[in-house]
N, C-alpha and C positions, 0 to 999 in steps of 0.2 A: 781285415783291412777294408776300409771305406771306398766307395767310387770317387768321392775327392778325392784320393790317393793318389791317382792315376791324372788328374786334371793339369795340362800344359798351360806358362804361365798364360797365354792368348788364351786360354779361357778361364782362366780365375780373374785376370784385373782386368778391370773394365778401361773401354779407350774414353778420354777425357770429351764429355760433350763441350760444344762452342756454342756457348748460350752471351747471347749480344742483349735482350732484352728482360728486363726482371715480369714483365706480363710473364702471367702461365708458371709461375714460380712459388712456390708454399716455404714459406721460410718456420721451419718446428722453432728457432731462437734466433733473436735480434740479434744481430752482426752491424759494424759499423764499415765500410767498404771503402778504398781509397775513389775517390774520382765523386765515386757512387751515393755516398753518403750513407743515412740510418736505413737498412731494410727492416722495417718493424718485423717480429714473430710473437707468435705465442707467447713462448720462455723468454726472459730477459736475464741471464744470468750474466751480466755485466757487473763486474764489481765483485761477483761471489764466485770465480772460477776456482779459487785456494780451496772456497768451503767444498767445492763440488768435488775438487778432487783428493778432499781429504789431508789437503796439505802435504803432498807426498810431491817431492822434487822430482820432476819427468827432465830434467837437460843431460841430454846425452846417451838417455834411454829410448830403447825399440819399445813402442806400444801401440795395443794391437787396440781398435775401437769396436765394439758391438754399441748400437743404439745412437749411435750421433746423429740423425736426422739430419739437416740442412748443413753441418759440420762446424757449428758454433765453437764446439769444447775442441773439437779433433784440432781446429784454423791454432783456438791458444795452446796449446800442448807442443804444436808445434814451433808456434812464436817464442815458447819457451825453451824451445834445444832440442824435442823429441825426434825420431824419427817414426813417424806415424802411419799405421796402416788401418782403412777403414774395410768395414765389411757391410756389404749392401744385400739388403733381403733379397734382391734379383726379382722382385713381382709378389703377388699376391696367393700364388701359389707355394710359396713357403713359411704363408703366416699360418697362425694356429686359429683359426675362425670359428669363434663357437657355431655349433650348427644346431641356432635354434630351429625349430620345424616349421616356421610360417617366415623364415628366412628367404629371399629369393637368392642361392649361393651364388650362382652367374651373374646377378647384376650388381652384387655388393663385390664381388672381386674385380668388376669389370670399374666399379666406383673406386676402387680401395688401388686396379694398376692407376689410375687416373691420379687418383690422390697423389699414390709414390715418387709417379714423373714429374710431378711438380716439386716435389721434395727434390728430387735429383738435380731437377733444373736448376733449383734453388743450390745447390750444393756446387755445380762447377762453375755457375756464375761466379759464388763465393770463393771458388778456387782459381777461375783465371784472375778477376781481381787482387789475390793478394796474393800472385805470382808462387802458390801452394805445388809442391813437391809430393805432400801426399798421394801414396795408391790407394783406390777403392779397386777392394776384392769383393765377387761375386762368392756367397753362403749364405748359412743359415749357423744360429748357437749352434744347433745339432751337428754341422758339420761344417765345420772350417776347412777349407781344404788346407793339407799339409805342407804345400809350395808357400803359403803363407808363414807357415815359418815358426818355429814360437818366439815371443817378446818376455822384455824384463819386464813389462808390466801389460797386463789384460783390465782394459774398463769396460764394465759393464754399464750401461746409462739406461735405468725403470725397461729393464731385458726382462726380466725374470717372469712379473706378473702374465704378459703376455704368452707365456709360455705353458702350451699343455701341460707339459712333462718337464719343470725347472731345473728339478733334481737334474735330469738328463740331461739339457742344456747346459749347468752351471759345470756339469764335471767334464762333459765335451771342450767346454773354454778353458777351465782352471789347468786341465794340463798342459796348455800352449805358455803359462805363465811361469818361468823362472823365478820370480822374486814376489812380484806384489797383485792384488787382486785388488781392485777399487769397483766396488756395487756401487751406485748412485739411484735413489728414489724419492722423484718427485709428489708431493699429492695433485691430484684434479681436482676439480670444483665437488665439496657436499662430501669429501671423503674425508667424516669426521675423526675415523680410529687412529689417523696416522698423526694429529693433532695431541696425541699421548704416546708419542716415540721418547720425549724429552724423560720419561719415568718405564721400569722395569715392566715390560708386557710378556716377558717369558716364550716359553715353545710354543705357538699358535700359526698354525694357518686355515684359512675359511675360505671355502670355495666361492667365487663371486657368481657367475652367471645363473640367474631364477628362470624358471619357464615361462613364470608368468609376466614376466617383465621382458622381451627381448629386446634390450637393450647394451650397450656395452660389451659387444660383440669381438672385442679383442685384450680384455680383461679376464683372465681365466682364477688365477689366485691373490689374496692377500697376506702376505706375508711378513712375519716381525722380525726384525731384525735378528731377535735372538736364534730363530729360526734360521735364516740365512747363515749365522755366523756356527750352527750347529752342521749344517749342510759343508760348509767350507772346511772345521776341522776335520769330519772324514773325509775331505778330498787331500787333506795334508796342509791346513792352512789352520794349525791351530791358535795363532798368534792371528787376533782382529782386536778393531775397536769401534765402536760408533760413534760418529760425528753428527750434530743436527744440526741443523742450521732454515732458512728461510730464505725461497728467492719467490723472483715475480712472476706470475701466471698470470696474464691475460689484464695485467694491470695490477692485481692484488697479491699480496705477500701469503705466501704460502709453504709449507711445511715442509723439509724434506729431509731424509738422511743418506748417509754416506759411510760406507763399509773399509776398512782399510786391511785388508788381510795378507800377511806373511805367511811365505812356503815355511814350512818348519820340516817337511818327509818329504823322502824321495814321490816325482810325479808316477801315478798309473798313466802312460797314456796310451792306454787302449781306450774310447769310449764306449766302445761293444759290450766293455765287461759288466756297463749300467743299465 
């Protein structure tokens, strides 16, 4: 049994910040806000919420969020009937940071808590605006704490890549999922392989980070779908399918897929056993 086992809810959900000003605020996806108007982000996945999420009806279902950044997806999931619970990295100290060697670790995590708070800021402003109900819980993939609960449905939103150990991460979350498993993966700019998701790329994954390049420093694997959906059926989700589709990045239309996978076997939910 895990040390989140033990975690009382006062320290798994976080208490709601009162952010009054969008200064100091990193919004990862465009939201449109009452009062407040457009906050531009990154991701614009306005209009492609269906695609993202696979088209799989969330009203009236418990779903559990890993990866919603500024809470874009988590705000419509909810506006949709869900009852939604987000999971927040809690700091920089739970990311998987490649450690290249001319890396300074202390000031890219001292950049990387910097970067997060802004993301957060961004995320309760988005949440007293639209009078949001969601809780955001304190974890990591690796470990959910168990007060959290499991949900009919678990989304993962571009989790995996970042993740040292996916495997481990994806079988840690897949057991909290009673019914459905939604992966969502977006590409970034220059990432030409995933621009052939729309055609059969089989079992592949390729480790990203070069020595001689350090760069992309929270990009650890690339992974194909089919790969994903081979990972899923030993965790008991042998019923998937892939969706592609294209939303906006940074202005430009860009590539992305979406995993829809059904429990089919009883859960392991020991994650130890991985």
């Amino acid at each position: 049994m895990s040390y989140a086992s033990f975690l009382r809810p006062s320290e798994v959900f976080c208490t709601p910040m009162q952010i009054d000003d969008p200064d100091g605020c990193f919004f990862t996806h465009t939201i449109d806000l009452p009062v407040r108007g457009t906050m531009p982000g990154q991701w614009d996945l306005r209009g492609g919420v269906d695609d993202c999420l696979g088209f799989v009806a969330v009203s009236g279902k418990r779903v559990l969020h890993l990866g919603g950044g500024s809470g874009f997806l988590s705000f419509e999931m909810e506006k949709r009937g869900a009852e939604v619970v987000c999971l927040d990295g809690s700091g920089s100290r739970s990311w998987d940071i490649v450690p290249f060697p001319r890396l300074d670790a202390g000031q890219m995590r001292r950049m990387l808590d910097q970067h997060l708070e802004a993301i957060r800021r961004a995320y309760w402003l988005s949440h007293a605006a639209l009078g949001s109900r969601i809780r955001l819980a304190r974890g990591t993939a690796y470990a959910v704490p168990d007060i959290v609960g499991p949900a009919d449905i678990v989304v993962l939103s571009s989790v995996l890549p970042s993740l040292r150990d996916p495997f481990r991460g994806l079988h840690a979350t897949a057991r909290l999922a009673r019914e459905t498993l939604i992966i969502t993966k977006g590409a970034a700019p220059r990432r030409r392989w995933l621009q052939a998701i729309a055609r059969p790329l089989g079992l592949s994954a390729s480790f990203v980070p070069r020595a001689d390049r350090p760069t992309g420093w929270n990009v650890w694997w690339r992974l194909s779908p089919e790969t994903v959906q081979e990972m899923l059926a030993i965790l008991g989700f042998a019923e998937s399918a892939v969706h592609t589709h294209r939303q906006r990045y940074l202005g430009a239309s860009r590539p992305c897929y979406t995993i829809v996978a059904r429990r089919t076997d009883p859960t392991n939910d020991d994650p130890e056993t991985c």
